[in-house]
Gaussian input, Z-matrix of N, CA and C with variables (Angstrom, degrees):
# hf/3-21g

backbone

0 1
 N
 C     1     B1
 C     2     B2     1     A1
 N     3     B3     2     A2     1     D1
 C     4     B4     3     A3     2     D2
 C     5     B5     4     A4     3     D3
 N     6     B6     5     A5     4     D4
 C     7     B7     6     A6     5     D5
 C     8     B8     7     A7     6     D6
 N     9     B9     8     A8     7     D7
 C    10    B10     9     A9     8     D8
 C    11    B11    10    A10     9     D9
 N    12    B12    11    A11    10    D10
 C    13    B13    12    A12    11    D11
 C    14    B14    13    A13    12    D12
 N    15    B15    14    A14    13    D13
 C    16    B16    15    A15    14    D14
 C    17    B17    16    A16    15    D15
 N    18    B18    17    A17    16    D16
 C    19    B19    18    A18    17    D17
 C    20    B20    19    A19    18    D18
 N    21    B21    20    A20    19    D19
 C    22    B22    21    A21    20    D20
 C    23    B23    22    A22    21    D21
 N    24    B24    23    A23    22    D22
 C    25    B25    24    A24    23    D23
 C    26    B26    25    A25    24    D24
 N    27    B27    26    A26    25    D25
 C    28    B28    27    A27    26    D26
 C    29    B29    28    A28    27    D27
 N    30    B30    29    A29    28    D28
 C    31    B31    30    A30    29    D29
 C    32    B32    31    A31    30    D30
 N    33    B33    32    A32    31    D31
 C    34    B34    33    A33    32    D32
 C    35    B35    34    A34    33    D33
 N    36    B36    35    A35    34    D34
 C    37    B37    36    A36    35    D35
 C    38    B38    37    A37    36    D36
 N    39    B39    38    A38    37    D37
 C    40    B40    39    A39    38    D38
 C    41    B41    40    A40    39    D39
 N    42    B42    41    A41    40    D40
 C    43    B43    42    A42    41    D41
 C    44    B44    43    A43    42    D42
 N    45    B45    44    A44    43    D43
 C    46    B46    45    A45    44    D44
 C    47    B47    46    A46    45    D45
 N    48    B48    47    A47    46    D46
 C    49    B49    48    A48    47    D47
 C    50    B50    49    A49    48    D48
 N    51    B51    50    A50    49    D49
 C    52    B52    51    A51    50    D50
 C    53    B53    52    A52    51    D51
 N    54    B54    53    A53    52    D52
 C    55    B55    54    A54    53    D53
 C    56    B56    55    A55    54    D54
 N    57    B57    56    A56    55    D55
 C    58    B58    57    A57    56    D56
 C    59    B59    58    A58    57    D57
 N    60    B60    59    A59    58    D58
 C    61    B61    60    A60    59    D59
 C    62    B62    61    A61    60    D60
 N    63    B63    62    A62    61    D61
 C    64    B64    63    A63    62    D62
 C    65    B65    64    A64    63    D63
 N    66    B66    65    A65    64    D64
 C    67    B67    66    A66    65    D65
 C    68    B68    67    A67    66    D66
 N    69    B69    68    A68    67    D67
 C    70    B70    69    A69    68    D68
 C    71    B71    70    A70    69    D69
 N    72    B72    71    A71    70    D70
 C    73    B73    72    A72    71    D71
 C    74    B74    73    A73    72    D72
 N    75    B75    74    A74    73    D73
 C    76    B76    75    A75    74    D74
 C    77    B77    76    A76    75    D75
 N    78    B78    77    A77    76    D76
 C    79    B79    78    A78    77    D77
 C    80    B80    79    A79    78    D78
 N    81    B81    80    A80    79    D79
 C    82    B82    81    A81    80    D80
 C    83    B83    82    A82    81    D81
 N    84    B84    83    A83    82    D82
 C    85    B85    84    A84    83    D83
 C    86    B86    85    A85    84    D84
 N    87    B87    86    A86    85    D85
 C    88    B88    87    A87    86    D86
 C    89    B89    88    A88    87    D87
 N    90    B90    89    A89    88    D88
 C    91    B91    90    A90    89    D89
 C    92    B92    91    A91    90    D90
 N    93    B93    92    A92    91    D91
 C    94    B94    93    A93    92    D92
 C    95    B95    94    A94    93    D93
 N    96    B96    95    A95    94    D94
 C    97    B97    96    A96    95    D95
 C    98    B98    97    A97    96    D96
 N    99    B99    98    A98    97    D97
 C   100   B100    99    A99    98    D98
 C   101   B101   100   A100    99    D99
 N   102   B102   101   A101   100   D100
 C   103   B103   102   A102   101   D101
 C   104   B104   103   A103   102   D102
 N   105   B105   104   A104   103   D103
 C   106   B106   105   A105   104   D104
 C   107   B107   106   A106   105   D105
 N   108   B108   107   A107   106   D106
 C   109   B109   108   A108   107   D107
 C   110   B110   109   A109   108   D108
 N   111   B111   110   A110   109   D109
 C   112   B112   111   A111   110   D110
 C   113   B113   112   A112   111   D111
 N   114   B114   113   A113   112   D112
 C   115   B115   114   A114   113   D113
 C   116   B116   115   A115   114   D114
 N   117   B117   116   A116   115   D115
 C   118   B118   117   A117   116   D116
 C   119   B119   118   A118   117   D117
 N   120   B120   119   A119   118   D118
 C   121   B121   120   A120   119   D119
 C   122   B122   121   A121   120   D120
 N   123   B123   122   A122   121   D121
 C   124   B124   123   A123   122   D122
 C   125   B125   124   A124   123   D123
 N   126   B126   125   A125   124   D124
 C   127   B127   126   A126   125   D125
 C   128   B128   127   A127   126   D126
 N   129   B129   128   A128   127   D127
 C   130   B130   129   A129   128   D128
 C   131   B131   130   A130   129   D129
 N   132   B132   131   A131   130   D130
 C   133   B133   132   A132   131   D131
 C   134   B134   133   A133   132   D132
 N   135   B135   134   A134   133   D133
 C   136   B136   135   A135   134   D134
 C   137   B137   136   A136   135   D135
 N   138   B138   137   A137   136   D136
 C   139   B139   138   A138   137   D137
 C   140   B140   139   A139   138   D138
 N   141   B141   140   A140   139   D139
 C   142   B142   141   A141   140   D140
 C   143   B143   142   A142   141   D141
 N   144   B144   143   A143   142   D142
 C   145   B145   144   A144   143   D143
 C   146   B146   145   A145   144   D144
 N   147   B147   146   A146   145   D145
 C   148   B148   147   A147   146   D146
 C   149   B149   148   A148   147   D147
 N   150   B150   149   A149   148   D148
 C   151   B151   150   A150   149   D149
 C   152   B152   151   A151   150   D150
 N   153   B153   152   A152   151   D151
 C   154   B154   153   A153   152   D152
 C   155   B155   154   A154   153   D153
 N   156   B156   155   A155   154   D154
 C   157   B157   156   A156   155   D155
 C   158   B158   157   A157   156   D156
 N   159   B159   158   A158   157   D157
 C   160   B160   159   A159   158   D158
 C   161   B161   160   A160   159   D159
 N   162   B162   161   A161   160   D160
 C   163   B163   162   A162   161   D161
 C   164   B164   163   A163   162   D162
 N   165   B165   164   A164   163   D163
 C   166   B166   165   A165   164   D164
 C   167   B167   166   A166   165   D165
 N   168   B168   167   A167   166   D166
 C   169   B169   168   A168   167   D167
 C   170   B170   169   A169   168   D168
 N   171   B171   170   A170   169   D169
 C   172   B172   171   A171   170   D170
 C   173   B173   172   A172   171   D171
 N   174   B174   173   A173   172   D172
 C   175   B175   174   A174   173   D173
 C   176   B176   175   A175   174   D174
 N   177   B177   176   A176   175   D175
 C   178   B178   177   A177   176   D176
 C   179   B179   178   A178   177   D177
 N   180   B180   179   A179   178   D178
 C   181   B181   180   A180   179   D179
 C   182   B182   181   A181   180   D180
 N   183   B183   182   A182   181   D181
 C   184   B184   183   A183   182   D182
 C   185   B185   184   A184   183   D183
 N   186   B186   185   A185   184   D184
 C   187   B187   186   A186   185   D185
 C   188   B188   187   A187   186   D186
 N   189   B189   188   A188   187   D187
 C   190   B190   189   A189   188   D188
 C   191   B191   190   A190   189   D189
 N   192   B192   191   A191   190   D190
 C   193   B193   192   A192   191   D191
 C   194   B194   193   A193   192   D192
 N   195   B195   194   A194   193   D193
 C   196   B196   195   A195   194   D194
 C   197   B197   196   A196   195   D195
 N   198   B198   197   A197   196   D196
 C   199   B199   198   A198   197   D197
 C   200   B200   199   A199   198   D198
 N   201   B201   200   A200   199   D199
 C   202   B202   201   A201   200   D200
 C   203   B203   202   A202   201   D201
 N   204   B204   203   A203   202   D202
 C   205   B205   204   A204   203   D203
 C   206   B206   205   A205   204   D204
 N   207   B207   206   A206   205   D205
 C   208   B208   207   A207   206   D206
 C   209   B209   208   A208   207   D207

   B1=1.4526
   B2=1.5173
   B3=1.1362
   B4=1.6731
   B5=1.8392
   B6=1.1209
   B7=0.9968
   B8=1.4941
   B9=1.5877
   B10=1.2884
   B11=1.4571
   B12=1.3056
   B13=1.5797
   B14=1.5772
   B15=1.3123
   B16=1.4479
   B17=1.7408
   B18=1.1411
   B19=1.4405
   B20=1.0519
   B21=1.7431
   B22=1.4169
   B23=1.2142
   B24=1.6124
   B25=1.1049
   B26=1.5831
   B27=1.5411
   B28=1.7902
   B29=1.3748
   B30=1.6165
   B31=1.0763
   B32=1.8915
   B33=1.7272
   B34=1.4876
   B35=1.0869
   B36=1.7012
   B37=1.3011
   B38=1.2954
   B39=1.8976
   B40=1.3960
   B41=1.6835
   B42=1.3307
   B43=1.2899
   B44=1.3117
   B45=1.7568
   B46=0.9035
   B47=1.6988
   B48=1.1957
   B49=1.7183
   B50=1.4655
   B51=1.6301
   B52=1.5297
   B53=1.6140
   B54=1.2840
   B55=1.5015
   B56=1.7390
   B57=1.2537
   B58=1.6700
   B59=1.5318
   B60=1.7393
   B61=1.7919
   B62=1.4472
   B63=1.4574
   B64=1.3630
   B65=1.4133
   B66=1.4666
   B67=1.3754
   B68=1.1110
   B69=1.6627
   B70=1.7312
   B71=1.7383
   B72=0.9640
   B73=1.7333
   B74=1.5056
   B75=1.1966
   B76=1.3001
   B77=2.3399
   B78=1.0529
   B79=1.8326
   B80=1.7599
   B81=1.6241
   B82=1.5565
   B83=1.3903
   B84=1.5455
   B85=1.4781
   B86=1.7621
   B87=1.3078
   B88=1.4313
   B89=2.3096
   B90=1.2814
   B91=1.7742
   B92=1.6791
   B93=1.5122
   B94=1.6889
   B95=1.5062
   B96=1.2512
   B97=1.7666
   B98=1.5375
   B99=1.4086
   B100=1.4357
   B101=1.5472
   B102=1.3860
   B103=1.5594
   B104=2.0743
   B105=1.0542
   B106=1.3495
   B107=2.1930
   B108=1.2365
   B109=1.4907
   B110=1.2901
   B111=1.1848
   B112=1.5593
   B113=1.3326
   B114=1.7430
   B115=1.1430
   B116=1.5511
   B117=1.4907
   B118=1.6653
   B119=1.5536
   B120=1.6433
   B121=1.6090
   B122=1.6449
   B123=1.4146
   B124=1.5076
   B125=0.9350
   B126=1.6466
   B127=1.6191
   B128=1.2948
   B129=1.4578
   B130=1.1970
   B131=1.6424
   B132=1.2945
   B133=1.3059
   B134=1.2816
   B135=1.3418
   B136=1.2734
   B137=1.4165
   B138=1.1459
   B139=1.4001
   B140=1.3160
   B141=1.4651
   B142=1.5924
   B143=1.2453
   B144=1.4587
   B145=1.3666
   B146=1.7561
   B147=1.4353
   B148=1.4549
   B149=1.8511
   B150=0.9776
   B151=1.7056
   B152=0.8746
   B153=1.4107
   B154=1.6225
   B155=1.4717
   B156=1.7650
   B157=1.2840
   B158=1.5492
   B159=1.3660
   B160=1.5515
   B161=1.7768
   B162=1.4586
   B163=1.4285
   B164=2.0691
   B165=1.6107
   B166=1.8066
   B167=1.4812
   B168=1.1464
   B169=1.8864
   B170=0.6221
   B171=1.5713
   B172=1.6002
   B173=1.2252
   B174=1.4377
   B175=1.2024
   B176=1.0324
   B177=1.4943
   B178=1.3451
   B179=1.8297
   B180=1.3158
   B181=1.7478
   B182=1.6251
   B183=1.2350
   B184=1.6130
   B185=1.7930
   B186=1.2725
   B187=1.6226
   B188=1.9346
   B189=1.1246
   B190=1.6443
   B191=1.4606
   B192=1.3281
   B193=1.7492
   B194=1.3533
   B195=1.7966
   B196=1.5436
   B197=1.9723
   B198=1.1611
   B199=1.3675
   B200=1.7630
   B201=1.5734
   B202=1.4903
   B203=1.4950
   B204=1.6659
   B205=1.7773
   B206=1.6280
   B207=0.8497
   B208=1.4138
   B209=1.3869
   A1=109.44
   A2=112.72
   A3=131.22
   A4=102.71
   A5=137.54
   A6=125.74
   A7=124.52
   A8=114.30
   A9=120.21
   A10=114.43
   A11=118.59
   A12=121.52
   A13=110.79
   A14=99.47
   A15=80.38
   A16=111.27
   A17=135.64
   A18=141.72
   A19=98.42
   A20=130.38
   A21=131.99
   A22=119.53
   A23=115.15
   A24=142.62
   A25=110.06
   A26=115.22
   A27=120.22
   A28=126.10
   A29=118.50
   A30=112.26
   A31=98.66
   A32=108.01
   A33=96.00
   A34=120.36
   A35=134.64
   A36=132.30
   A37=89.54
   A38=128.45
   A39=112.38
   A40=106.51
   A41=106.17
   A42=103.59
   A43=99.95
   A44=105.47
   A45=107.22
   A46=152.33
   A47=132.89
   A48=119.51
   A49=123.89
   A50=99.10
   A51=78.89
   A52=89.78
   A53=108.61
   A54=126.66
   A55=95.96
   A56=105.29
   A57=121.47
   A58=110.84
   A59=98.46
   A60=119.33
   A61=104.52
   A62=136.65
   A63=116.79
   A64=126.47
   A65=99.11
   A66=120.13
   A67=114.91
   A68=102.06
   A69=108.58
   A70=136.60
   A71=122.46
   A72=105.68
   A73=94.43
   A74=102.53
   A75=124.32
   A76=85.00
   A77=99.08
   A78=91.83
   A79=110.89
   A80=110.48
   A81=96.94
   A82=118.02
   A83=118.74
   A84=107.90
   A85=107.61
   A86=99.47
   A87=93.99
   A88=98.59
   A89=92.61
   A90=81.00
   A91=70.34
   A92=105.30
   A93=125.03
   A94=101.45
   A95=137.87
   A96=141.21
   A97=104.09
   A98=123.62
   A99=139.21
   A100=108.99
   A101=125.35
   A102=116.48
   A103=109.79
   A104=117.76
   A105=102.43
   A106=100.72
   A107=115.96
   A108=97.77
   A109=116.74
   A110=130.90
   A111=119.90
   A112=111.26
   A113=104.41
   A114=128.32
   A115=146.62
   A116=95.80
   A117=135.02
   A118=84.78
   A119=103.07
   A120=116.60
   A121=113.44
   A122=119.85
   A123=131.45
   A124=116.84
   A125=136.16
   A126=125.34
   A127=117.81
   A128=127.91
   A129=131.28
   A130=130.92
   A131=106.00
   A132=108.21
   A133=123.62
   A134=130.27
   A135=140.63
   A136=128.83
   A137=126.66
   A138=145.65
   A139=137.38
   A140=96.75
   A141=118.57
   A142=107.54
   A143=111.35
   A144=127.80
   A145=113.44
   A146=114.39
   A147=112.96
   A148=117.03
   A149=115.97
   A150=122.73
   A151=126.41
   A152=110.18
   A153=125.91
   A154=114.63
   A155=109.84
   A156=117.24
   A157=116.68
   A158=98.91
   A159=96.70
   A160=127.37
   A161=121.68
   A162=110.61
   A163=111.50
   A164=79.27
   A165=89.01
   A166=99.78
   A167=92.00
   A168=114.34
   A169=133.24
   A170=126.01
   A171=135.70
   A172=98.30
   A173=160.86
   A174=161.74
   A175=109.92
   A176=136.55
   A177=130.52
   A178=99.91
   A179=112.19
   A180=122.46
   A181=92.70
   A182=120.91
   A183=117.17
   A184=112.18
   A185=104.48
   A186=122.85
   A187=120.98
   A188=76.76
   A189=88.54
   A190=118.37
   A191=103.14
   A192=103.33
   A193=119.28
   A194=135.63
   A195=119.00
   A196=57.30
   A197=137.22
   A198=121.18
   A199=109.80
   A200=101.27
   A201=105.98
   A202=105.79
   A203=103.81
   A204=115.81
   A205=95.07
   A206=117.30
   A207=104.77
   A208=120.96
   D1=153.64
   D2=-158.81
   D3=-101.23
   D4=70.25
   D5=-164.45
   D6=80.16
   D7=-129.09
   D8=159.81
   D9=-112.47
   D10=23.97
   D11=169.51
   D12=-54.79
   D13=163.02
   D14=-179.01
   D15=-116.57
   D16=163.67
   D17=-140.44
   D18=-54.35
   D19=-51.95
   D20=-169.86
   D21=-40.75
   D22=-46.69
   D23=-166.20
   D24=-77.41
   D25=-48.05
   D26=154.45
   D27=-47.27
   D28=-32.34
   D29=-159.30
   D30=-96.02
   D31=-27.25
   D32=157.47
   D33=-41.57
   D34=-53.49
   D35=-135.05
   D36=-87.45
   D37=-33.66
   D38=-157.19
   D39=-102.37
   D40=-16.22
   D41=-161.52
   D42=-92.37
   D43=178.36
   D44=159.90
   D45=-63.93
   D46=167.19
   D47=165.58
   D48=-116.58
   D49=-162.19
   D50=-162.86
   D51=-114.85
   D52=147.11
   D53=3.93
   D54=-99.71
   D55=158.99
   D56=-162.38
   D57=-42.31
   D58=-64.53
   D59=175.52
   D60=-46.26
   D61=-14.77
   D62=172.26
   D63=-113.21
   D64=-9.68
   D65=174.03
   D66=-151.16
   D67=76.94
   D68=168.87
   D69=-59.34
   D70=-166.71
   D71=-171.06
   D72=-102.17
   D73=-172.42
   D74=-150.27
   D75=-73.17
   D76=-67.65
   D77=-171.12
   D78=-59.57
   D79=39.66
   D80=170.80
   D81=-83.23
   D82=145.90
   D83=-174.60
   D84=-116.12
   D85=0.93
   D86=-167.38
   D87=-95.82
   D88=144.21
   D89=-165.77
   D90=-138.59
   D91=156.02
   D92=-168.97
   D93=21.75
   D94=64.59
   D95=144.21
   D96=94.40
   D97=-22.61
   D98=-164.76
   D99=-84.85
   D100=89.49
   D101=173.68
   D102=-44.38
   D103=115.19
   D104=-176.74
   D105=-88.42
   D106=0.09
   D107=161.13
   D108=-67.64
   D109=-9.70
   D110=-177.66
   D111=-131.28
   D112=43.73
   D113=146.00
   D114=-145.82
   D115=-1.96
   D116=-170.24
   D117=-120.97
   D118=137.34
   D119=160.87
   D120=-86.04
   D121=22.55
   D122=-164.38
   D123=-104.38
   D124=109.51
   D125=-174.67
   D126=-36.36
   D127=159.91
   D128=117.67
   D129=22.95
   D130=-65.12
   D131=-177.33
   D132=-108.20
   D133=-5.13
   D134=108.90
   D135=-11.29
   D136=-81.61
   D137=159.38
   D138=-29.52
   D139=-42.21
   D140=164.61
   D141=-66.92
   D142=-76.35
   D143=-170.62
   D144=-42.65
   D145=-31.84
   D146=168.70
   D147=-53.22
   D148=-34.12
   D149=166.06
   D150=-126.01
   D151=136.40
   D152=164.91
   D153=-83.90
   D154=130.68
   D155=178.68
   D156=-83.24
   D157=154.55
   D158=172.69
   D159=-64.02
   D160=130.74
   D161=169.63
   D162=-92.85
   D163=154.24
   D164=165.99
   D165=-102.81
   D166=172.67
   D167=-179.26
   D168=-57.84
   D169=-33.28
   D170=158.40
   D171=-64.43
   D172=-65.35
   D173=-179.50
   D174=-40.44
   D175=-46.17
   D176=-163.25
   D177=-89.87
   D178=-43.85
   D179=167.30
   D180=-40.78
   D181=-53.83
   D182=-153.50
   D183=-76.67
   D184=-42.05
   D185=145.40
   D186=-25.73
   D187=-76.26
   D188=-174.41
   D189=-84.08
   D190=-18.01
   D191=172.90
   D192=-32.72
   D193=-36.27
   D194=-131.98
   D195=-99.69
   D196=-38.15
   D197=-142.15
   D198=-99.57
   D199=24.78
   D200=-178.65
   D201=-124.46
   D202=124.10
   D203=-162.20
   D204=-92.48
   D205=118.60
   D206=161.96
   D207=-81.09

């Protein structure tokens, strides 16, 4: 958990979207079709952390929701 956000709001940032194959979760390692673990000597979390995945709209709405006043 991200602070005191609350889970809904964590599990946007880490998880996946929809649909999954275009917007994988936050620990994806494969970037243009190529798994790079079985080509990089670099963990897991390494690997991930080198790119940011794309979000969809419901994800980014679900993100920013607690911080939008109507």
């Amino acid at each position: 958990m991200i602070g005191n956000l609350p889970a809904a709001v964590n599990a946007a940032v880490y998880g996946p979207g929809t649909p999954a194959s275009d917007y994988p979760a936050e620990d994806n390692t494969t970037q243009g079709g190529v798994n790079l673990m079985s080509l990089l000597s670099y963990g897991s979390d390494a690997i991930s952390a080198a790119f940011d995945e794309p979000l969809d709209k419901a994800t980014v709405l679900a993100i920013a929701s607690p911080f939008i006043v109507a």
